[in-house]
C-alpha positions in Angstrom: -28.5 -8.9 10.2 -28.8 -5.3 9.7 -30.1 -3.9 6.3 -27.0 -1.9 6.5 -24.7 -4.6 7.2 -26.5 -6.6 4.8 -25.7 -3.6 2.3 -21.8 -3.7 2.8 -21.5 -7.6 2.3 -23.0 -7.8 -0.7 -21.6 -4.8 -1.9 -18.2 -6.4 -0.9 -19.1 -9.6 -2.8 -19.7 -7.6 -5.9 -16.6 -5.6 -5.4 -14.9 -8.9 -5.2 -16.7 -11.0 -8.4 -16.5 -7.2 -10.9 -13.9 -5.2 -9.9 -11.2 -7.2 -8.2 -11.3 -11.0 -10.2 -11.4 -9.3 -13.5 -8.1 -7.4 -12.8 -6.4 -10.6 -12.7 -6.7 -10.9 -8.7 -7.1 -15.1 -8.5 -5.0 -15.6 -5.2 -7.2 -17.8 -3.1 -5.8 -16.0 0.0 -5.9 -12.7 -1.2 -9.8 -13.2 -2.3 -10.6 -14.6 1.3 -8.7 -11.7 2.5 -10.5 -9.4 0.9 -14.0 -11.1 2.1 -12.8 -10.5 5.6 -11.3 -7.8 6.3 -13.8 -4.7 6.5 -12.8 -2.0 4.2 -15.4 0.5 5.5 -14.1 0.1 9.0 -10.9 1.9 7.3 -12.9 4.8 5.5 -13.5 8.1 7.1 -17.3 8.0 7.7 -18.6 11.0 5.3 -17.3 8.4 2.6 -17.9 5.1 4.3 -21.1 4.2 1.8 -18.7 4.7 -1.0 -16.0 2.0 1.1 -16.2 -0.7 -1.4 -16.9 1.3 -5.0 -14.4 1.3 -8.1 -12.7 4.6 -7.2 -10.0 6.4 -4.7 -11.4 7.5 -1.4 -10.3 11.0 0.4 -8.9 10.6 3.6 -9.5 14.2 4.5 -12.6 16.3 4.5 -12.5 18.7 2.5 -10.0 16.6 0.6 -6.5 17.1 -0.1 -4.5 15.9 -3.1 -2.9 13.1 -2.8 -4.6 11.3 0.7 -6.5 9.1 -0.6 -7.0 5.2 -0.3 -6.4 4.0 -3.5 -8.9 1.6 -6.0 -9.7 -1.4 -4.1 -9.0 -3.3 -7.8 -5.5 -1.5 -7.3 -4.7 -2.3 -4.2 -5.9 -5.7 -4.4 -3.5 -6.6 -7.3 -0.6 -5.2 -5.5 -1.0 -7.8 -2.6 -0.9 -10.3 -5.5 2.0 -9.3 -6.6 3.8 -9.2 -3.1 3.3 -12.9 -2.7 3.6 -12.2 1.2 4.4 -15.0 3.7 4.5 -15.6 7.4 7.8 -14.8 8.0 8.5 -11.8 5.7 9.6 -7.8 7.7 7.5 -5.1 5.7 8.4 -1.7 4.8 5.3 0.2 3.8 5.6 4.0 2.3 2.1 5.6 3.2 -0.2 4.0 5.6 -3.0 6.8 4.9 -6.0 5.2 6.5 -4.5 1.6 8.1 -5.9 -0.8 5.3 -3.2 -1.8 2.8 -0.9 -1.8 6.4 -3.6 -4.2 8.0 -3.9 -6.5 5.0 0.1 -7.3 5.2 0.1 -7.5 8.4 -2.5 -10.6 8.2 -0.3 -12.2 5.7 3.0 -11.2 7.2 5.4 -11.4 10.6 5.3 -7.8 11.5 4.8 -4.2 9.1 6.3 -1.1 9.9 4.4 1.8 7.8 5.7 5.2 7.9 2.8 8.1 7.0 3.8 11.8 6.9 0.6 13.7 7.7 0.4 13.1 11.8 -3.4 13.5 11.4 -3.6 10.3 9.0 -0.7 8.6 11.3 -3.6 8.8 14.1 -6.1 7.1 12.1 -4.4 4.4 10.9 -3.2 3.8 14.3 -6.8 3.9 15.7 -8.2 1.7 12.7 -5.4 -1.0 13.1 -6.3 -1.2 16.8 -9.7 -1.7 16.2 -8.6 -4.5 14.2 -6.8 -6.1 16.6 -3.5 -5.6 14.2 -0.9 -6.0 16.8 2.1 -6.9 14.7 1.7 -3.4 12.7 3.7 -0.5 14.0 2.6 3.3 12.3 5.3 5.4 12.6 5.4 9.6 11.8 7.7 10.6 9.4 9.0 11.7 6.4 10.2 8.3 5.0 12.2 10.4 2.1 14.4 12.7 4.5 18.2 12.2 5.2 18.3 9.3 3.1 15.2 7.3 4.2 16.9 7.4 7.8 13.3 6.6 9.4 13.2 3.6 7.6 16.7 1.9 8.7 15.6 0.5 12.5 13.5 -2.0 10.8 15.4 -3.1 7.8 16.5 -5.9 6.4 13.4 -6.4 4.7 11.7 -8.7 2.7 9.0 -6.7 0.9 9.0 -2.7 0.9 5.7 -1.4 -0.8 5.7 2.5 -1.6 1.7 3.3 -1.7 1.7 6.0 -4.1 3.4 7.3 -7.5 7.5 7.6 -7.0 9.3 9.3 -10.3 11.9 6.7 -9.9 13.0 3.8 -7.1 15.8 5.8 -5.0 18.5 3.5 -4.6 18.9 4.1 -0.5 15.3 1.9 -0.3 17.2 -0.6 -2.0 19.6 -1.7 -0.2 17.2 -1.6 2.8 15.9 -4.9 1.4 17.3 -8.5 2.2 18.8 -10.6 -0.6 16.3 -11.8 -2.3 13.6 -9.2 -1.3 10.9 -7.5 -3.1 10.1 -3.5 -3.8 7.0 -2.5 -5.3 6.5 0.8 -6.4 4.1 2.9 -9.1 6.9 4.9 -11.0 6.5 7.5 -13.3 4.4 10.7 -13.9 0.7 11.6 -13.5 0.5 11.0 -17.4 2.0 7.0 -17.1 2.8 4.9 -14.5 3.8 1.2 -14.5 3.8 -1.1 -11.0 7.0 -2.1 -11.0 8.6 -4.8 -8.6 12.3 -4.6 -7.7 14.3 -7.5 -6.8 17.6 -7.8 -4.8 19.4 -10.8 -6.5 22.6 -10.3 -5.0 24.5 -7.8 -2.6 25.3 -5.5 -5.2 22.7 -7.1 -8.1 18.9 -6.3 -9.1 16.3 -6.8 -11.7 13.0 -5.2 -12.4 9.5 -5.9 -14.3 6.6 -3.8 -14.9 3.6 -6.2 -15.0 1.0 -3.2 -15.7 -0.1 0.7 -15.9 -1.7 2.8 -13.5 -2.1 6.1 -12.3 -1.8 7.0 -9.0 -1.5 10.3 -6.5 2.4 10.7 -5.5 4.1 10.3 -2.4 5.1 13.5 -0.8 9.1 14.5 -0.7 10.2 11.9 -2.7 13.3 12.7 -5.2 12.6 13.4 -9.1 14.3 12.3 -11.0 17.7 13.7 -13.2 16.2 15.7 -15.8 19.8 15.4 -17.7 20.0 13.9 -21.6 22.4 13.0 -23.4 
């Protein structure tokens, strides 16, 4: 083994045992998961050393606000917290690089993730090839536009996972989800945000909880919310 490979897999152990375990990431297949899959492969190469450190990695060089993968702590709790199995349809909002798409898709039946910037589109299409991700479609768009009308071939889903800050859940994603689906989302502003996970309970019947706080860049075109108070 290389000195650099040798480099990356303990720097992914560590990763794993003081960033990831102490945010409350104990999922036995998430953990393995994470072991396996190589986050560096996903990691534009002037930032490739920095693949598995405890912060958000540009996707663009020079970098642009907003593309970024995010913390792998971050995005490590939020597969946690999707509970994915091998039959679930997944909805993801901003496949930046490929990895949070690629992790789904080795826990789910098939992911369709939507990314806005054609540039990033490419790259996550090139990086899910090279990992042999074949039940993982990347589709350009605007996932926001005409009423999230880029995201309806797909749906029902089970799990819809918007990878970025949303000011509030618009209500046409919703209803894309099955009965008894799942969205995850970071909502709120750049000063607090809290991961919140959406359930459908019924046709017309939903309930929410917001496990933790966060910061995160925000997805491009989404709605903000109605400024109106009583």
């Amino acid at each position: 083994m290389s000195a650099t490979a040798f480099d990356f897999e303990k720097a992914r152990f560590n990763m794993i045992e003081q960033q990831i375990r102490p945010w409350e990431v104990l999922d036995a297949r998430v953990l393995a998961l994470l072991g396996q899959l190589k986050r560096e492969d996903f990691v534009p190469e002037a930032y490739r050393a920095l693949a598995l450190a405890d912060l958000e990695i540009p996707l663009s060089q020079p970098a642009v606000e907003g593309e970024c993968m995010l913390a792998p702590k971050v995005e490590a709790r939020t597969l946690q917290e999707l509970d994915l199995q091998p039959q679930h349809n997944v909805l993801e909002i901003g496949a930046g690089s490929g990895y949070m798409a690629a992790l789904m898709g080795r826990l789910a039946q098939q992911v369709l993730t939507l990314e806005i910037n054609p540039r990033l589109a490419d790259m996550a299409r090139h990086n899910l090839a090279r990992a042999g991700l074949d039940n993982v479609r990347v589709k350009t768009a605007d996932a926001a536009a005409h009423r999230f009308a880029a995201c309806v071939d797909a749906a029902p889903y089970d799990v819809i996972v918007l990878s970025g800050g949303v000011a509030e859940v618009p209500t046409d994603l919703l209803e894309l989800l099955r009965v008894g689906g799942r969205l995850f989302a970071f909502v709120g502003d750049e000063v607090v945000m809290r991961a919140t996970i959406v359930t459908r309970a019924s046709e017309a019947g939903y309930h929410s909880i917001q496990p933790w706080d966060i910061v995160v860049p925000r997805l491009r075109n989404f709605p903000e919310p109605t400024r109106f108070q009583f």
